[in-house]
C-alpha positions in Angstrom: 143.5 -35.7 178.5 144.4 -36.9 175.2 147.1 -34.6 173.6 145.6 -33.0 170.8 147.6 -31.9 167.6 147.4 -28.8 165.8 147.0 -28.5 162.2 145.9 -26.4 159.0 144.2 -27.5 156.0 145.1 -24.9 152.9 143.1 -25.3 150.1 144.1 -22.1 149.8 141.0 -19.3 149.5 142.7 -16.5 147.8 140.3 -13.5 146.3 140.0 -11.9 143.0 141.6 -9.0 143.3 145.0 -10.6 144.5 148.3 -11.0 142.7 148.7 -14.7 142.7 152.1 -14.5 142.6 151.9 -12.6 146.2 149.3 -14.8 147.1 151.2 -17.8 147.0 154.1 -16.4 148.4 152.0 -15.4 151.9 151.2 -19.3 151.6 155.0 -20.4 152.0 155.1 -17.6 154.9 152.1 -18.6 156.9 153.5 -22.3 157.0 156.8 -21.0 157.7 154.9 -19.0 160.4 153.0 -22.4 161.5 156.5 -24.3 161.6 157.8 -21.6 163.7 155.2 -21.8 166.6 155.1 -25.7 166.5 151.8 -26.4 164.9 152.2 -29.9 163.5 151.5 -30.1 160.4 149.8 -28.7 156.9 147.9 -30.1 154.2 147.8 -28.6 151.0 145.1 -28.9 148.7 144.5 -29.3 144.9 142.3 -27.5 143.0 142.1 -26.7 138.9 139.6 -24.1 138.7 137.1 -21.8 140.3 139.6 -18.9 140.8 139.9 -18.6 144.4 141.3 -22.0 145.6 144.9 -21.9 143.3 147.4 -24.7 143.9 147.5 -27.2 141.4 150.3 -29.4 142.5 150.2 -29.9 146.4 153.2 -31.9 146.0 154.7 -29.0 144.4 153.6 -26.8 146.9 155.1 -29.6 149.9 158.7 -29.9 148.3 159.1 -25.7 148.0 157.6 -25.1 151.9 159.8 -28.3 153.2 163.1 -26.7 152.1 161.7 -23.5 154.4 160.0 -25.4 156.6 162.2 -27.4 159.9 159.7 -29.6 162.4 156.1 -29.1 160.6 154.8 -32.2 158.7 153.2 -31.9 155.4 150.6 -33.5 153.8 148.6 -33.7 150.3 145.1 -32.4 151.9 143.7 -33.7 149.5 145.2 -34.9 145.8 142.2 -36.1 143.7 143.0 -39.7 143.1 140.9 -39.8 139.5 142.7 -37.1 138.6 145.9 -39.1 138.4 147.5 -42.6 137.5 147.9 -44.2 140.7 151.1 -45.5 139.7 152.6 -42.1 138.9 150.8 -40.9 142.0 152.6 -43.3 144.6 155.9 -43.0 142.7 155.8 -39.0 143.3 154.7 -39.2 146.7 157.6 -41.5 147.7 160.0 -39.4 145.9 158.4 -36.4 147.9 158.9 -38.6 151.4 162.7 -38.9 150.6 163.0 -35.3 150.0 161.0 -34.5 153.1 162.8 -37.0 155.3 159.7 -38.3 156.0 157.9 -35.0 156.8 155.7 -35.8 154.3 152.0 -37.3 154.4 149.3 -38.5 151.6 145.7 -37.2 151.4 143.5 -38.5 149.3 140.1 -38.1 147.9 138.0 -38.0 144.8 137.9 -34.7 143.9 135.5 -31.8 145.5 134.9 -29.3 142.8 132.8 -30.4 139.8 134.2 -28.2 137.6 137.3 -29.3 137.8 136.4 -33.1 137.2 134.3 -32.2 133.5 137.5 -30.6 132.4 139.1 -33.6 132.4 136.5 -35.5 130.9 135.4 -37.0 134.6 131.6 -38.1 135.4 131.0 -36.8 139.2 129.4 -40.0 139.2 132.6 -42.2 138.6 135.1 -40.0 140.8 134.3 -42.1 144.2 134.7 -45.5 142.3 137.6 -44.1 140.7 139.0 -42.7 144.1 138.8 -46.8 145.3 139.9 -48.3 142.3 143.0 -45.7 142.9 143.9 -46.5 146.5 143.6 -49.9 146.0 146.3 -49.5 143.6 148.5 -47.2 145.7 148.2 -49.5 149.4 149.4 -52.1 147.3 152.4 -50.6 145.5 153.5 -48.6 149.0 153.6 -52.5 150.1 156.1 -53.6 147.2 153.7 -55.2 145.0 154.0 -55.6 141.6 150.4 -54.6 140.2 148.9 -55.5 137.1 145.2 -54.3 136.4 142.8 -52.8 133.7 140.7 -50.0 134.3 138.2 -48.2 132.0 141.1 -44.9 132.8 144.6 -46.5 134.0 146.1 -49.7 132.6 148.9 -51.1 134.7 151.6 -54.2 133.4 153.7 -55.2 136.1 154.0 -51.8 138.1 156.3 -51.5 140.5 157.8 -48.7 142.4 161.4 -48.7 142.3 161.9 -47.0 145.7 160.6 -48.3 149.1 158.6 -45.7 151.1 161.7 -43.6 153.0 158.7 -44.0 156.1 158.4 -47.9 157.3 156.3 -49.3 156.5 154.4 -46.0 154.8 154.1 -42.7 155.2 150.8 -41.3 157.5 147.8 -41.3 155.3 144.3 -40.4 155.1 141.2 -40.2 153.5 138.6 -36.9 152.7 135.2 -37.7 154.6 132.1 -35.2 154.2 128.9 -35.6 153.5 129.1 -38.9 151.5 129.9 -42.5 153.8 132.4 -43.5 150.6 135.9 -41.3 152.9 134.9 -43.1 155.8 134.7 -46.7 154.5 138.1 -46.1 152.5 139.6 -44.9 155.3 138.5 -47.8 157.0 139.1 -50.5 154.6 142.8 -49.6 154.6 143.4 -49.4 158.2 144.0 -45.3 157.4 143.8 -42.1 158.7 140.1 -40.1 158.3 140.2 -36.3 157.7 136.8 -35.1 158.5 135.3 -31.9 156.0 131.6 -30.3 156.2 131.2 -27.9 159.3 130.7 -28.4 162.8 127.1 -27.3 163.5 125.8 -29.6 165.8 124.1 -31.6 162.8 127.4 -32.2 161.4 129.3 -32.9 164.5 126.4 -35.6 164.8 127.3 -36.9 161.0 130.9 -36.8 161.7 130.3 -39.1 164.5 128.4 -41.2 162.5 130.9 -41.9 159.8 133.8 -42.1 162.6 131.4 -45.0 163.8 131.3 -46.4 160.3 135.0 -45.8 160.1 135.3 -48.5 163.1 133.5 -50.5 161.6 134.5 -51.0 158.7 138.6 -50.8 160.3 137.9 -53.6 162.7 136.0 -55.7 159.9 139.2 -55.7 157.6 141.4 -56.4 160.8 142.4 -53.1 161.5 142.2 -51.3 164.9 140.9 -47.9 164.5 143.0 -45.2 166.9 141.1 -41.9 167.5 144.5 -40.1 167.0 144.0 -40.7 163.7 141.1 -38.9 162.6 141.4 -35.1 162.2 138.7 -32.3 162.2 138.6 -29.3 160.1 136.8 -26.3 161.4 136.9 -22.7 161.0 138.0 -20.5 163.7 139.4 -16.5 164.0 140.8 -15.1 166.9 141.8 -11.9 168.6 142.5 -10.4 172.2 139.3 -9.4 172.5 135.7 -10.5 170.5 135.3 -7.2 169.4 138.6 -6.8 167.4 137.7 -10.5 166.1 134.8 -9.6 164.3 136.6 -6.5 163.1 139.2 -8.8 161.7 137.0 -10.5 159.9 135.1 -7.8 158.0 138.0 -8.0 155.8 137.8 -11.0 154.0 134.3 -13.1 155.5 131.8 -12.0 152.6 134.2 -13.2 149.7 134.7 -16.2 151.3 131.2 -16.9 151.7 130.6 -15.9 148.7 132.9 -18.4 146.8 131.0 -21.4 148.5 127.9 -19.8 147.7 129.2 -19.4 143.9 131.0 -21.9 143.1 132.1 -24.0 145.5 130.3 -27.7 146.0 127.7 -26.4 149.1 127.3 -23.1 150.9 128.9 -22.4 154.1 126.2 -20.1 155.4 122.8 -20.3 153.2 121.7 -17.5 150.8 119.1 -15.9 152.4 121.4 -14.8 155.4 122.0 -11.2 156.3 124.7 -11.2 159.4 127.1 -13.9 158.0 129.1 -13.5 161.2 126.1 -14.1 163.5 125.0 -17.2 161.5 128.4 -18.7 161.9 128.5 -18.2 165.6 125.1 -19.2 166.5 125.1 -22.0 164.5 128.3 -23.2 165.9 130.3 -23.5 162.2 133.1 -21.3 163.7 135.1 -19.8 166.3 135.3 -15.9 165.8 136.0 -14.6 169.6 139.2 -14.9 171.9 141.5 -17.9 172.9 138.8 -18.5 176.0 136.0 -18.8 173.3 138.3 -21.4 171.4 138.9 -23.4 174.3 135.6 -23.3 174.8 134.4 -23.9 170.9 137.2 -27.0 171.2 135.8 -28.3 174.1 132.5 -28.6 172.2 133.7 -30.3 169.1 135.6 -32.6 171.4 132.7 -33.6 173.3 130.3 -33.6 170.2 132.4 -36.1 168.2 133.9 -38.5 171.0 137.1 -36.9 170.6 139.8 -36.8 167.6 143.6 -36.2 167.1 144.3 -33.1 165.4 142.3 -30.2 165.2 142.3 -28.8 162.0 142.1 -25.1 160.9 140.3 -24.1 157.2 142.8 -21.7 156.6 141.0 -18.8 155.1 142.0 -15.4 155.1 139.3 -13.8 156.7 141.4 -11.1 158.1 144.5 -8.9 157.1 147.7 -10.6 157.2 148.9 -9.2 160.3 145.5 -10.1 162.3 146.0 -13.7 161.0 149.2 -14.0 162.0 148.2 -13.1 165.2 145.2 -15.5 165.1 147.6 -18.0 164.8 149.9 -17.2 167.5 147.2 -16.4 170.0 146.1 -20.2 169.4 149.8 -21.5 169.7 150.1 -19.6 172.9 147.1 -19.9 174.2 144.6 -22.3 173.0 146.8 -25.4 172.3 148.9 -25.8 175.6 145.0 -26.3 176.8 145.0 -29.4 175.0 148.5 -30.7 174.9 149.4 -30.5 178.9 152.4 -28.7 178.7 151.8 -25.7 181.0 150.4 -28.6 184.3 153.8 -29.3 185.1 155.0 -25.4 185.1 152.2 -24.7 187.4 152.4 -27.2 189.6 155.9 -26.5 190.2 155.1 -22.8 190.5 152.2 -23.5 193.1 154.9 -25.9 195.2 157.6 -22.7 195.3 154.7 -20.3 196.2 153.2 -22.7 198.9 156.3 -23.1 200.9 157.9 -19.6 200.0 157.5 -18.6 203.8 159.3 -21.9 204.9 161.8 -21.7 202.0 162.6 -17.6 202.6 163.4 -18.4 205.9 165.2 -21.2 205.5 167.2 -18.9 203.2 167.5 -16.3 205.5 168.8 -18.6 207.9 171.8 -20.2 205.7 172.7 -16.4 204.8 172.5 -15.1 208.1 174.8 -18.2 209.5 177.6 -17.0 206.4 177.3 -13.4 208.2 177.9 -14.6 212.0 180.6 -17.4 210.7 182.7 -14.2 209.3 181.9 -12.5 211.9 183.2 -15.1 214.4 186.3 -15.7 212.0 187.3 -12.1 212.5 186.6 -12.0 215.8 189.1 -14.9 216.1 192.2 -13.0 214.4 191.7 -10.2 216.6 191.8 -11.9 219.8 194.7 -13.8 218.3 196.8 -10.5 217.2 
């Protein structure tokens, strides 16, 4: 079995009636939470408006959560690259890779909300041209190029970045696929990683596949050899100890979430028209909301539905109470990933040896503790008959 890593994406979804100040603060604790029951990693998104989805500055977010943070890696998930001056971009993120000791990692995209792009001045039209003009850029400078080039938004004259990457030859990177083939080929292009967005209903488990086979593709065209490990899933999942308290759980938080990508958001998660959110999700396979069996299970599926993938990616989105979700979370570190990353085979094996041969072994036991009885016994035995 391939061993599959665990992972979060943040954007984060925060509702209305929340003190953002609190808000962000339960951010730093759940990845502090994360880091503390060996999930590998985090990616922090960056979003301008809308009201629910609050972190500007993922890189702002990273340095703060890495000086809390020990083992968990980091990543932008995702910055908008036409949002930005790639130069000032790439110098940032290797600035944020020294600080993280390498812990750090670059998502990129071109920018999901609308909204945000007009305030800036942005057609949605020119973000995904803009997102390749961008990375272009940025491979080259993280390869110590000097870069001069004229764009209708940056203008570069001799850039160079002043500091090598602190991670040879790079840090980890990846590129935001969905709906649109424009992630995929990116990705691809630059020999990078993919981070797969847009459900996992069997229709866009099938499209996921599709652009991981595009991915390939396009990778092995531009002499690059694409790695499975490399592409990530994001999904939405909500656990409990039993499904009962699960759906419970998620009464709290399941209708504003919904509502938001019904809203405002780019595309609904669950359509309009539907009554029982909760029932729509599970039947139509866009998330887990049961026990860590059922997420085995749901796993299993997405597994087998996309050819497999390296890191299993949560939506984090505050469906439930704090306390549930930090219990979500800790029912999948204890339960869900050992599934997937074969670390309880050994344990059992080992406890299945010492129970198959306890009869042979208690005896043999017995025996060497019994000898230790009659040897003192004879050695007494032996100063009495002496005296």
């Amino acid at each position: 079995m391939t061993y599959l890593r665990s992972g979060i994406f943040l954007a984060p979804f925060h509702g209305l009636r929340e003190n953002p100040v609190l808000a962000l603060e339960r951010d730093f604790e759940l990845v502090q939470h994360l880091d503390a029951l060996n999930y590998s990693e985090a990616w922090i998104g960056e979003h301008h408006s809308g009201g629910f989805e609050i972190i500007a500055s993922p890189e702002v977010f990273i340095a703060a959560a890495a000086e809390r943070t020990r083992h968990i890696r980091l990543g932008t998930g995702v910055v908008s690259l036409p949002y930005h001056n790639p130069f000032m971009l790439a110098d940032r993120l290797v600035q944020l890779d020294y600080q993280t000791r390498g812990r750090a990692m670059m998502g990129v995209g071109p920018g999901s909300l609308v909204h945000d792009a007009k305030k800036i001045g942005i057609d949605p039209a020119d973000q995904r041209r803009r997102m390749n003009e961008s990375l272009d850029v940025i491979m080259e400078l993280f390869q110590g190029r000097t870069v001069t080039r004229k764009s209708d938004w940056f203008d570069l004259v001799d850039a160079r970045l002043q500091l090598p990457p602190y991670t040879r030859p790079r840090m980890e990177m990846a590129v935001a696929a969905s709906r649109s083939p424009a992630g995929a080929l990116a990705a691809g292009r630059h020999g990078i990683g993919m981070l797969s967005i847009g459900g996992t209903s069997d229709d866009a488990l099938e499209h996921h596949a599709k652009n991981w086979r595009l991915y390939e593709e396009t990778a092995i065209a531009n002499g690059h050899t694409p790695d499975r490990r490399d592409w990530r899933l994001v999904t939405l999942m909500h656990i409990a100890e039993t499904r009962e308290q699960a759906r419970e759980n998620v009464k709290h938080g399941l209708d504003a979430f919904c509502d938001y990508f019904r809203d405002v958001a780019t595309f609904p998660i669950v359509p309009g028209d539907i009554a029982d959110r909760y029932r729509y999700m599970i039947d139509s396979g866009s998330a887990c909301i049961g026990t860590p069996d059922d997420a085995i299970a749901f796993i299993e599926r997405l597994l087998k539905g996309s050819g497999g993938f390296g890191v299993i990616m949560e939506l984090a989105q505050n469906w439930a109470d704090w306390p549930a979700t930090k219990r979500h979370y800790e029912l999948m570190a204890r339960y869900v990933h050992p599934h997937f990353q074969a670390s309880r085979e050994w344990r059992s094996d080992s406890y299945a040896y010492a129970r198959d041969h306890h009869a042979e072994f208690t005896a043999q036991s017995g025996a060497a503790v019994q000898a230790e009885i009659d040897r003192l016994a004879q050695q007494k035995a032996g100063r009495k008959a002496a005296e």
